[in-house]
N, C-alpha and C positions, 0 to 999 in steps of 0.2 A: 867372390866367394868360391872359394874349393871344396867340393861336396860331393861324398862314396853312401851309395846306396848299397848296403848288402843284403841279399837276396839267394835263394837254391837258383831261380834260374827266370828271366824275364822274355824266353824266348816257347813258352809254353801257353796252350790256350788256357786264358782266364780272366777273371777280371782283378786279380790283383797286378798280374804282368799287361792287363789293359793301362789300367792306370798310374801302375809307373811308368807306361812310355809312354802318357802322354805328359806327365809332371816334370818328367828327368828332362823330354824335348825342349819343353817349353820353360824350364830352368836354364836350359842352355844354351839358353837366347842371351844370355846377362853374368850367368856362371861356367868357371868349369864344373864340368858332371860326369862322373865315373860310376858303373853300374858293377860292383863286382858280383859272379855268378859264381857262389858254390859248386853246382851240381853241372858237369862236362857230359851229362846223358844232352842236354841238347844243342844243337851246332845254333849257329847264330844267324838268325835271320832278323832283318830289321824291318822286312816288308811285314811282318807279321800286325805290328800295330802301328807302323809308320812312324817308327824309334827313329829319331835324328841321328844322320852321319856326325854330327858334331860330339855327340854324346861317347864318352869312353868308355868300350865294354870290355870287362877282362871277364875273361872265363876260367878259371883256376879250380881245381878241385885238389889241388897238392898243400891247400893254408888246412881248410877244413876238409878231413878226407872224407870218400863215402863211407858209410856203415859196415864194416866187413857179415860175413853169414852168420856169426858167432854172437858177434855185435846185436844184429838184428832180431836174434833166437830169444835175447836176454832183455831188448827192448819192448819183445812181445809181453816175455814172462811178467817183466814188468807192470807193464800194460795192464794185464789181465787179473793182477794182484788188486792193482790199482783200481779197477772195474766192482774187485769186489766188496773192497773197504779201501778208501782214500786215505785211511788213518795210518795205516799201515806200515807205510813204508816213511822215512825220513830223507833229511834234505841230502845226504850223502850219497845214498843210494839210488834217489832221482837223477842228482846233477851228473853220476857216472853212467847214469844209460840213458838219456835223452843229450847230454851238452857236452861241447867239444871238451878235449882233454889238456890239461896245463901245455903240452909242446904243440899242438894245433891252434893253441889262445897265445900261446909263445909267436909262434908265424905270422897270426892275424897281427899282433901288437908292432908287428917290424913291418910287415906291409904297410898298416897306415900310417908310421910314423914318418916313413920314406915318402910315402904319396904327399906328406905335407898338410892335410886336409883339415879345414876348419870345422868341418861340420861329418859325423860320421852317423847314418840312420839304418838304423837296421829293420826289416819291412820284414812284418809279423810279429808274432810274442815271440816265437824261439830264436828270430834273432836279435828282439829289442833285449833277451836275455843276455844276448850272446856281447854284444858291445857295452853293456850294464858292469857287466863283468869283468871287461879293460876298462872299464871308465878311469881309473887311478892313474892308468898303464900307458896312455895314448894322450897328446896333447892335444887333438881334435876335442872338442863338444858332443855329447851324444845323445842319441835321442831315439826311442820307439813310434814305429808308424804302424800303426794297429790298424788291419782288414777284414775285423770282423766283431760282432757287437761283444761286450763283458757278459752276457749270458753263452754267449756261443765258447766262447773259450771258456770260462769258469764252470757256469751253472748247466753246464749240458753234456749229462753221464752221457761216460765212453766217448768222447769229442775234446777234439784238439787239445786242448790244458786242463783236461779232468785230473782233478786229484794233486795238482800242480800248485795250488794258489801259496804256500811257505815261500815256494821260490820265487814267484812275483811277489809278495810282500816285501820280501826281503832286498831281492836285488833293482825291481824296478824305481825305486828311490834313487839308486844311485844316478840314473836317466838326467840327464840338463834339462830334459823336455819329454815332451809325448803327443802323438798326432791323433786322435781318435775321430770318427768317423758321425756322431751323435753326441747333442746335448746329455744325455742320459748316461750316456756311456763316461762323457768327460767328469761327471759327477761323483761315476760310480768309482773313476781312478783314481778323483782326487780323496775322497772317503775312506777307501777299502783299501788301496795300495796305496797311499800317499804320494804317488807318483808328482812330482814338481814341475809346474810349467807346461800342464796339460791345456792342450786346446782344440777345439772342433775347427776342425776344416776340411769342407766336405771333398767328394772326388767332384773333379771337372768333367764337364761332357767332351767327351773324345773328337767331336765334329757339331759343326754348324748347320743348322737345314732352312735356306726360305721357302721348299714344299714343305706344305702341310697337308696331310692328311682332309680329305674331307669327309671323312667318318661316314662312307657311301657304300663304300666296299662290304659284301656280306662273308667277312674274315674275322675270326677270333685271333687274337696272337700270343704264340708264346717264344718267350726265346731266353736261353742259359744252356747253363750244363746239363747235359744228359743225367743228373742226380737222384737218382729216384728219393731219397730220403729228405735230402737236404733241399731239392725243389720243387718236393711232392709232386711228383709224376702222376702218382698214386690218385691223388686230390684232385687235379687239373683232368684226369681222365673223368673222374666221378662227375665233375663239374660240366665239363663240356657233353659228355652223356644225358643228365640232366636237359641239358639245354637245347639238345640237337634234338630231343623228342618231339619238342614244342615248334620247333625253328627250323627243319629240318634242313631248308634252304642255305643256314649259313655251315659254313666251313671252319674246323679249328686248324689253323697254319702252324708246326713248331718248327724253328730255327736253333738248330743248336746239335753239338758231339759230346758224346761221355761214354762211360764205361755201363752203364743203363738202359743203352738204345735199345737190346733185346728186351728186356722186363717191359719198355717202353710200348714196343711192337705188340707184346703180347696182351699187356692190360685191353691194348686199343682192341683187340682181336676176341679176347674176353665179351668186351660190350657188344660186341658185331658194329660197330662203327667205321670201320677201317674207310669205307667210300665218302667218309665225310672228314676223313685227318690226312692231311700232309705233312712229311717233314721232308727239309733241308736243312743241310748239312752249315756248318759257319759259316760266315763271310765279311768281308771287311766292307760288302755294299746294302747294311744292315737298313739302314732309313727307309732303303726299296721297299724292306716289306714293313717297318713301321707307317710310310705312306699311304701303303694298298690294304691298311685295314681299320677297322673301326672298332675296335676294345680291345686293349692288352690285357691276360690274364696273368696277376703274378701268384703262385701257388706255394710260394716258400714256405718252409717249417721254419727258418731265422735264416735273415739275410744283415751283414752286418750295414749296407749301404741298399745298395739296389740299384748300380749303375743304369740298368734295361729301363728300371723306371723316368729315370730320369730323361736319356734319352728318347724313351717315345714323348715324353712328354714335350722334347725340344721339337717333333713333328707334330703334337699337337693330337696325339692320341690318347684316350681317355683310357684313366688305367684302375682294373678294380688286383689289390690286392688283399691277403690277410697280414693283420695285422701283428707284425713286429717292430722291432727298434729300427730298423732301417726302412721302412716304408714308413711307419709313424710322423718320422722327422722331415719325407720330401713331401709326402701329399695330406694337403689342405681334404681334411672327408668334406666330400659333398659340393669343393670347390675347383680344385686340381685334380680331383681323382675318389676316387673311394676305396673306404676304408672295410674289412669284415669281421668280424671276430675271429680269432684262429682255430684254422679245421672245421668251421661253419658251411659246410658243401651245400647246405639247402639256400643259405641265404647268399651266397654267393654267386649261386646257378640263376635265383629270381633277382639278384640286382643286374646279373648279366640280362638275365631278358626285357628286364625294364626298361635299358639302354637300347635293347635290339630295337622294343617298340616305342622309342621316343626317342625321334631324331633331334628335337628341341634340346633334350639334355644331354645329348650326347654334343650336338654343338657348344652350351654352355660349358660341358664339362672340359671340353677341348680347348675352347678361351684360355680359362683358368687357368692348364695344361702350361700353356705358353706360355702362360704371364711368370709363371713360378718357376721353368726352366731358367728363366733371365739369372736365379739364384746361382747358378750349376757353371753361369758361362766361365769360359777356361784363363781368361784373362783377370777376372774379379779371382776367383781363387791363387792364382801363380800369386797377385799383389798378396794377397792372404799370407802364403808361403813366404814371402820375401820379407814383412812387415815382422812377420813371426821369429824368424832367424835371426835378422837381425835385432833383436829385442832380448834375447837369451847372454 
């Protein structure tokens, strides 16, 4: 199979660029594989998430250009319309200030027709939009790969596809297929958007670990983007404050870069905590510190998957998050992990100390951990992938 992933750019930290390089590698064990990148703001580096040399990456920003000043002024205004009634504006007016224009969808249609390519995916809404829209135009198959839950893009003012849902009604049908990330989610596309050929298949764990954790270490952990909204910074401060009153002895560890660090530093600084939080910076030797502690905290306001989760769980680290559509779906409450009500700081802080003082379940919980990551390995899902494609 001949297969183009289009994407702004796979050369950026995150975890949707985590996880297409590790799906595009390991596709290209058996496929050819072409990454095209929109957005030329980043050079290409392949050591970033250990992108395979076999994998083909064009960086082009001359198909879909960037947003000129002008451009950008009108996407705000938009925006901002759009924040204050969704009703507002019509599909004419959307598709000309968020999506490429007839001679930029003119470029993309001659690019993949030339490339030959059987399968064309476009990673995120706005570019399952984007190839939705050649579907007629391109003899390739196409298909959306969605990175983030149907609340997160639909139902969550002022976020990503607020205000937006006409144009996924409308154009994501035209889709061969659709990749989402959650049971509930693939429900939600086949109901709401009629989208064809929708299927769950979750993201693979990026690395194998035979350390485990022995949940001994007196470390809290966190690790993502520096997001203060989107990872509740906010929360996870409130939480571990809580907990360090009690516990004084343990340490919360964050791992992770964003545009939040300051807000981060400051919250911590707020609480007078600061002798008891660490952070470091990313790293590609993440299991280190999955190993060296004993309860992951995940703090999300919505997470479409929860790759972190998963991972600790492949070392066997018990993980309490609040509950959304992406932790829902990986952790078993009370077996794999635990589950809280969202935004619950009180009972989150006392399930974390429950676990501080009970080593017993925090071993059981770690078991569990393990057994469930078996879900996530990278080889069960690629067969996934491949069973998938070929069926369309």
């Amino acid at each position: 199979m001949n297969i183009c992933f289009i994407t702004g750019t796979i050369f950026n930290l995150g975890g949707v660029q985590r996880v297409l390089s590790v799906v595009a590698s390991e596709l290209s064990k058996q496929h050819q594989i072409t990454v095209l990148c929109t957005d030329s703001n980043f050079k290409q580096d392949n050591s970033l998430y250990n992108l395979s040399k076999d994998v083909n990456v064009e960086i082009n920003n001359n198909i879909i250009k960037p947003k000129s000043f002008r451009q950008k002024l009108i996407c705000k205004f938009v925006k901002a319309m759009n924040n204050i009634n969704k009703e507002i504006l019509n599909e004419k007016i959307l598709m000309a200030s968020y999506y490429p224009s007839k001679s930029e969808l003119s470029r993309l249609i001659k690019y993949l027709n030339k490339g030959d390519f059987d399968y064309v995916i476009g990673v995120e809404g706005y570019y399952s939009i984007v190839v939705a829209l050649i579907s007629k135009e391109i003899r390739a198959k196409v298909l959306g790969w969605e990175h983030n839950s149907y609340f997160s893009y639909f139902e969550n003012k002022n976020k990503y596809y607020w205000g937006q849902d006409l144009l996924f009604k409308k154009y994501m049908p035209l889709l061969d297929g659709c990749i989402v990330l959650t049971n509930s989610d693939r429900e939600k596309y086949n109901q709401i958007l009629k989208v064809n050929n929708c299927i769950t298949i979750y993201n693979p764990l990026s690395f194998k670990s035979n350390i485990k954790t022995n949940c001994s270490n007196k470390n809290i952990l966190f690790v993502g983007r520096l997001l203060e909204e989107q990872k509740g910074l906010d929360l996870l401060v409130e939480v571990f404050n809580f907990v360090v009153k009690q516990k004084d002895e343990w340490k919360l560890v964050i791992v992770g870069d964003g545009p939040d660090y300051k807000k981060l530093t400051n919250l911590i600084s707020e609480k007078g905590i600061e002798k008891s939080v660490q952070i470091f910076p990313h790293t590609n030797k993440i299991s280190d510190y999955y190993i060296n502690s004993s309860i992951l905290l995940s703090t999300s306001r919505w997470e479409g998957f929860g790759l972190v989760i998963t991972e600790a769980m492949e070392c066997g680290l018990p993980v309490i998050a609040f509950e959304n559509s992406g932790p829902k779906e990986i952790i078993e409450d009370g077996k794999s992990g635990v589950l809280i009500k969202y935004g619950d700081v009180k009972a989150m802080a006392e399930k974390t100390i429950d676990l501080i003082e009970n080593k017993q379940l925090r071993n059981g919980i770690s078991k569990g951990a393990v057994e469930r990551a078996q879900n996530f390995d990278c080889k069960t899902i690629i067969e996934k992938w491949n069973q998938y494609l070929l069926s369309l």
